[in-house]
N, C-alpha and C positions, 0 to 999 in steps of 0.2 A: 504493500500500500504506500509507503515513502515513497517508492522507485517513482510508483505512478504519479502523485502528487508532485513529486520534483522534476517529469515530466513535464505534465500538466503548465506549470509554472513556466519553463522554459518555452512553452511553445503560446504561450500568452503573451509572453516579454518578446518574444521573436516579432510573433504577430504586431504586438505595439509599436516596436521598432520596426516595420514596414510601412505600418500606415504613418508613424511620425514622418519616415522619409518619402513616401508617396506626398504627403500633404505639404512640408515645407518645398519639395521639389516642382509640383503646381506652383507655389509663391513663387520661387524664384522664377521659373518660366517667365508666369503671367505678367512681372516686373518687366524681366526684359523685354517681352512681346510688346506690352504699355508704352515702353521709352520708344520702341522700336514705331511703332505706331506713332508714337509724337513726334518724329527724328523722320519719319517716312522712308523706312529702313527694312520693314517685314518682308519685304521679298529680297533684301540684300544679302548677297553671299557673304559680302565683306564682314556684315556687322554679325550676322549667327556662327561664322568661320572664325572670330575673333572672340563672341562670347565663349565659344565650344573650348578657344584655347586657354581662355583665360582659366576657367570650370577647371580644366585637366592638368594647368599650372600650379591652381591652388591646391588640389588633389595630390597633385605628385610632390611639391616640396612636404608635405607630408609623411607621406610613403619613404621617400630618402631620406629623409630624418629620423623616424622610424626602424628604416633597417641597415640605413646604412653609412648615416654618420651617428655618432652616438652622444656627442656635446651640440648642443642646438638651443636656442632660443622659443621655437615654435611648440613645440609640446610640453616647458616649461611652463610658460605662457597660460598653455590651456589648463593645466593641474593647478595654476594658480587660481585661475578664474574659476575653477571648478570648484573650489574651497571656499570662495568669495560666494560665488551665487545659492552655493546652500545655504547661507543663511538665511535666503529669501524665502525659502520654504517652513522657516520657523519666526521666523520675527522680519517681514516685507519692510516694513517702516524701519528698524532700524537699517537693513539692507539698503533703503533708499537713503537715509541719513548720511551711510558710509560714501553713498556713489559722488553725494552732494559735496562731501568734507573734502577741501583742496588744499588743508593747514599743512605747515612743515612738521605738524605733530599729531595729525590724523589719526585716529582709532585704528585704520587699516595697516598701518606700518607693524603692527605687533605680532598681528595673524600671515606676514608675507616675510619671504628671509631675503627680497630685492626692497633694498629703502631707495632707490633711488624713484625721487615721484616722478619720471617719466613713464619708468614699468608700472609703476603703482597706476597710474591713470589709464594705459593699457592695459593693465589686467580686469580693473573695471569695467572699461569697454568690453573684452573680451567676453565678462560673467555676464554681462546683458544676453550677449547672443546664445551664452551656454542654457542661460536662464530661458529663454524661450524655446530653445531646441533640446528640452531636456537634458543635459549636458555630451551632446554629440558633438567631436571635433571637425567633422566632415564636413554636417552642416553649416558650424559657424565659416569654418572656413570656405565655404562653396556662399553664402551671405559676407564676407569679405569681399572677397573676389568679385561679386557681383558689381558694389560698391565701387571696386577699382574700375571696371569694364566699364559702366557707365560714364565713370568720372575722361578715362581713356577714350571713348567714343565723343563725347561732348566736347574735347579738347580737339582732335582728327576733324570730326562736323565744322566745329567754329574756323580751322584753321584753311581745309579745303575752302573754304569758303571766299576767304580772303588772300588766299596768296596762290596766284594760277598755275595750273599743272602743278600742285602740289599732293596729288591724290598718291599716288605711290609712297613717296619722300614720307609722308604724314603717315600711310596705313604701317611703314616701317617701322618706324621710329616708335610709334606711340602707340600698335596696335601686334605688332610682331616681334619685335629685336626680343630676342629669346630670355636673356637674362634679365630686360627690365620686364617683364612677363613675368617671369619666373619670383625674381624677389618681390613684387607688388601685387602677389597674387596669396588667399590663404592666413595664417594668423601671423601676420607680421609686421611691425611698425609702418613698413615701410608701404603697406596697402594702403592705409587712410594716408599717409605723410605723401606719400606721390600723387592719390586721388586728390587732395586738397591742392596741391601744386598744380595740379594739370587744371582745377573748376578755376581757379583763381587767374592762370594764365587765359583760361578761354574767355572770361570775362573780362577779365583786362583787354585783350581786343575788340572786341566788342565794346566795349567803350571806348576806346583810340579811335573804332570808325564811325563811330556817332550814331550807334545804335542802341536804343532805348531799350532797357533790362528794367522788370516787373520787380516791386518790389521784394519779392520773395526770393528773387534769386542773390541778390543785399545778404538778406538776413542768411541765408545758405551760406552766402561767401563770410560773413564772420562766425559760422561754424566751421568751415575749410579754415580758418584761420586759426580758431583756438584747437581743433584738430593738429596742424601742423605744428601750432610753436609749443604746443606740450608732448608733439610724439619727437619731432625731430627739430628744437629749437635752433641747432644753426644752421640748419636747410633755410628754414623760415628768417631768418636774420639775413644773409645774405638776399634771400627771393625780393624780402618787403625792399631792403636799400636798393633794390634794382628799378623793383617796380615805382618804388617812390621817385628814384632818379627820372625813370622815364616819363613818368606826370609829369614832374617839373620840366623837364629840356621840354615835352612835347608843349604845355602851355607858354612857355618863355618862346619858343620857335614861331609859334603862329603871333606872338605881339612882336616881336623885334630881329629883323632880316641877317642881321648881322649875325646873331645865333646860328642860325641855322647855316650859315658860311664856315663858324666853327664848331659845329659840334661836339668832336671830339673832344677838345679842349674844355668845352664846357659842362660835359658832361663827366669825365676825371675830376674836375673840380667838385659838381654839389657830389658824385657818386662817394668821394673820399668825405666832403663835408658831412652828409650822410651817414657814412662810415663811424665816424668819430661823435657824430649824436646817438647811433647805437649803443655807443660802448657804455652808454648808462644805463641800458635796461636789461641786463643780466650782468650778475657778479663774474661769470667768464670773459664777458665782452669788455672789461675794465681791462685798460690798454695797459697798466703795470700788471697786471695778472694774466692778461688775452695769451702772451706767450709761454711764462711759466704752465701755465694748460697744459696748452699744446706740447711741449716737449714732455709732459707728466705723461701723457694720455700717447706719447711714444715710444718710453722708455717701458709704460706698462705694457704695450704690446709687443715689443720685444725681448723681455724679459717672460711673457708667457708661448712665444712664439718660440724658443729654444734654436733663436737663430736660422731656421727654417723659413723659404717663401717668402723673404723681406726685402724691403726697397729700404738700401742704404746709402745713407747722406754722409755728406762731410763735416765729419764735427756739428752735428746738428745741438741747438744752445739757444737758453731763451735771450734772446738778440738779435736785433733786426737786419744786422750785418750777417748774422747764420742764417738767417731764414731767408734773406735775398740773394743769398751763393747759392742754396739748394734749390729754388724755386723752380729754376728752369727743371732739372731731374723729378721732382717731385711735380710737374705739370705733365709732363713725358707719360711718369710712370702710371699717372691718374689716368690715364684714357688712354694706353696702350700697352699696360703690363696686364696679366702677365704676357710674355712673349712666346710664342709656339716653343713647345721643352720647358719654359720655368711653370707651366702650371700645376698642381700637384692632384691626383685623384680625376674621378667624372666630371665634378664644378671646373676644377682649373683646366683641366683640358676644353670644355668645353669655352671658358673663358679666352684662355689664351687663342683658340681660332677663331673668335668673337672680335677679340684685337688686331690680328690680321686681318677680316674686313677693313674695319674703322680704318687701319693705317692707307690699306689701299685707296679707299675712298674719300682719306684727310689729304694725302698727295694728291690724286687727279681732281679734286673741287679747288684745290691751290692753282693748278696749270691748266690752262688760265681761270683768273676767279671770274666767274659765269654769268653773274646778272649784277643788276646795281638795283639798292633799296636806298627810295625815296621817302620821305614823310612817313605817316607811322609806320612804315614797311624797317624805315632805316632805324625807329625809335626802339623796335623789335631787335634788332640786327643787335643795337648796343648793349638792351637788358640782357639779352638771352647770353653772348659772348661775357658779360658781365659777372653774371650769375656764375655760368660756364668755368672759367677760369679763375675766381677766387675762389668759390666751393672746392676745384678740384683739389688748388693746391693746398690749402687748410686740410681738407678730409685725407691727401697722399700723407702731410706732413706729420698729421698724429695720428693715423693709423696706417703703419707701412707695412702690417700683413695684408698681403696680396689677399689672399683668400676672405679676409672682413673687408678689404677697398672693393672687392670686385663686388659685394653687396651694396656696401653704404654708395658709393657711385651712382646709382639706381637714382640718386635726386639732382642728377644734372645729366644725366650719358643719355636720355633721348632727346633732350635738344641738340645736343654735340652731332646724334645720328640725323637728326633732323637737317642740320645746318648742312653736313658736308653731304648730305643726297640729296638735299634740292637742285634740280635743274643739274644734277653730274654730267658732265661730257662722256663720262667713264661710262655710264650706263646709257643703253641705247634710249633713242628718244621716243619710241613708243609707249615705253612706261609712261610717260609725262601726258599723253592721248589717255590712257584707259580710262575709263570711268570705273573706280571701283566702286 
């Protein structure tokens, strides 16, 4: 009679967990079919080719964490949230109380052994979706990933839009390149931190070209905003001094002619002015401390790295004369290491011939450079190059394991892919015809 009974049981919990994932899995469809419908996408290859992939991205970083790397972030993640959302099954309100508390001495810091409140604020997210999906990792992570897809298609939509023959260039970049896929897909910082990044840029253009956005879509983008600067605060510091740079040059350009003769010049200016207003709103960004950081946050990574997979500098020192010797290596290594041979495992291999693309396609969009960007095409040209290039080098500088750059990367390397396939000579020019 146990046998039977404990039977019985099993095939009740089975059955629950079928119809749980029959029913979240309508949700999710039904989601994407709605956007797809709003976007005028439902019979597009591109956009259900690209949900399908993003689905099996966030799937599979699962699976290979799983079974076959064993130190990971993504399943921690989930057993933390899983811990967090049962509470909600015994006391809701104080559950809601916790999700609410953003104190540096929060209740939740007691019950999690990561104090650092960027996880802490992740893992909350996290226990939301555990909490509605019964605590299945699948789901949440297949409702991440949804989040990113969207966020990636609204960014691809807005940009096809505005910048011609740009449908390839764009379905690349933001809807394929394997590893910005791959990391921004599933339980990981880097889903909502890259989805907020990409709503934020597709709305910034959209207001550059003087197109009216509904109030709702405001209130969305200062959710992408407190998203980003509490998953991935120096993503977000670098992105905001970009985009603020580019509001200002873009208003200063259309009042006064002479701007816009210098651009450049004028925009190194408010970008660094910019710059140095930052450094008052996080205790990192404090320009006596901004360096000490970063050499902390380098030593630590090669000190757990065991000398293995690292990008090594010379004499790297919190000092502005060491960090402008290394810059050029440390920009190199951010968007083309690792090199075919230095990557280590399935990730780096697959890494290091990811870099090989990019090299080919960073050379042939140099000879010759292909198009000229005017007004807000060129206001584009400068955030995005902006962004581009200080993020990398910062993020090579304090983390020179290859193996975590070729992750953290993930919040600048599809503009990078962006910029050098637009319009390539290298690639034939029928791509630039298709409609996808």
């Amino acid at each position: 009679m146990p046998q039977l009974r404990d039977r019985s049981f099993d095939i009740k919990t089975c059955i629950v967990k079928i119809l749980l994932l029959l029913f979240h899995g309508v949700v999710i469809l039904l989601v994407a079919y709605l956007f797809a419908k709003k976007w005028q996408a439902t019979t597009s290859r591109l956009y259900w080719s690209a949900f399908g992939y993003k689905m099996i991205a966030g799937a599979g970083l699962g699976l290979i964490y799983l079974f076959y790397y064993s130190a990971n972030d993504t399943w921690a993640f989930y057993e933390q949230a899983l811990k967090v959302s049962s509470m909600a099954k015994t006391d809701f309100v104080l559950y809601a109380k916790m999700l609410a508390d953003y104190g540096e001495e929060q209740g939740l810091l007691a019950v999690l052994p990561n104090h650092d409140l960027r996880s802490v604020f992740f893992v909350k997210l996290v226990s939301v979706f555990t909490f509605l999906t019964a605590g299945s990792y699948w789901l949440t992570a297949a409702y991440f990933s949804l989040a990113s897809f969207l966020a990636s298609w609204y960014l691809h939509q807005t940009v096809t839009r505005y910048f011609t023959g740009s449908q390839f260039a764009s379905a690349f970049a933001f809807l394929f390149f394997p590893s910005v896929v791959f990391w921004s897909s599933g339980i990981e910082k880097e889903t909502f931190a890259l989805g907020g990044i990409y709503y934020l840029t597709a709305l910034a253009l959209k207001l550059a070209n003087g197109e009216k956005v509904r109030w709702y879509y405001l209130l969305l983008a200062v959710v992408a905003c407190v998203l980003v600067w509490n998953l991935k605060y120096y993503w977000a510091a670098v992105f905001f001094i970009s985009m603020a740079t580019a509001a200002l040059v873009w208003i200063l350009s259309r009042r006064f002619l002479w701007i816009s003769n210098h651009t450049t010049v004028v925009w190194i200016s408010i970008f660094v002015g910019a710059g140095l207003t930052a450094s008052f709103t996080h205790p990192n960004f404090c320009l006596t401390r901004f360096l000490e950081v970063l050499v902390a946050n380098h030593n630590d990574f090669v000190a757990i790295s065991g000398g293995r997979n690292l990008i090594h500098y010379h004499q790297l020192s919190a000092g502005w004369q060491s960090v402008a010797i290394n810059t050029p290596w440390a920009l190199v290594s951010g968007i083309f290491r690792p090199f075919v041979g230095e990557g280590n495992g399935l990730l780096g291999l697959v890494a290091s011939l990811e870099n090989c693309v990019l090299l080919v396609l960073f050379v042939s969009a140099l000879v010759p450079f292909r198009f000229k960007f005017n007004g807000a095409d060129k206001i584009f040209l400068y955030a995005a190059l902006s962004y581009i290039i200080v993020l990398c080098i910062f993020l090579a500088l304090s983390t020179p394991n290859l193996g975590s750059l070729s992750r953290y990367r993930v919040g600048f390397l599809p503009f990078f892919v962006f910029l050098v396939t637009y319009k390539n000579p290298w690639l034939q020019n029928r791509f630039w015809s298709t409609r996808l």
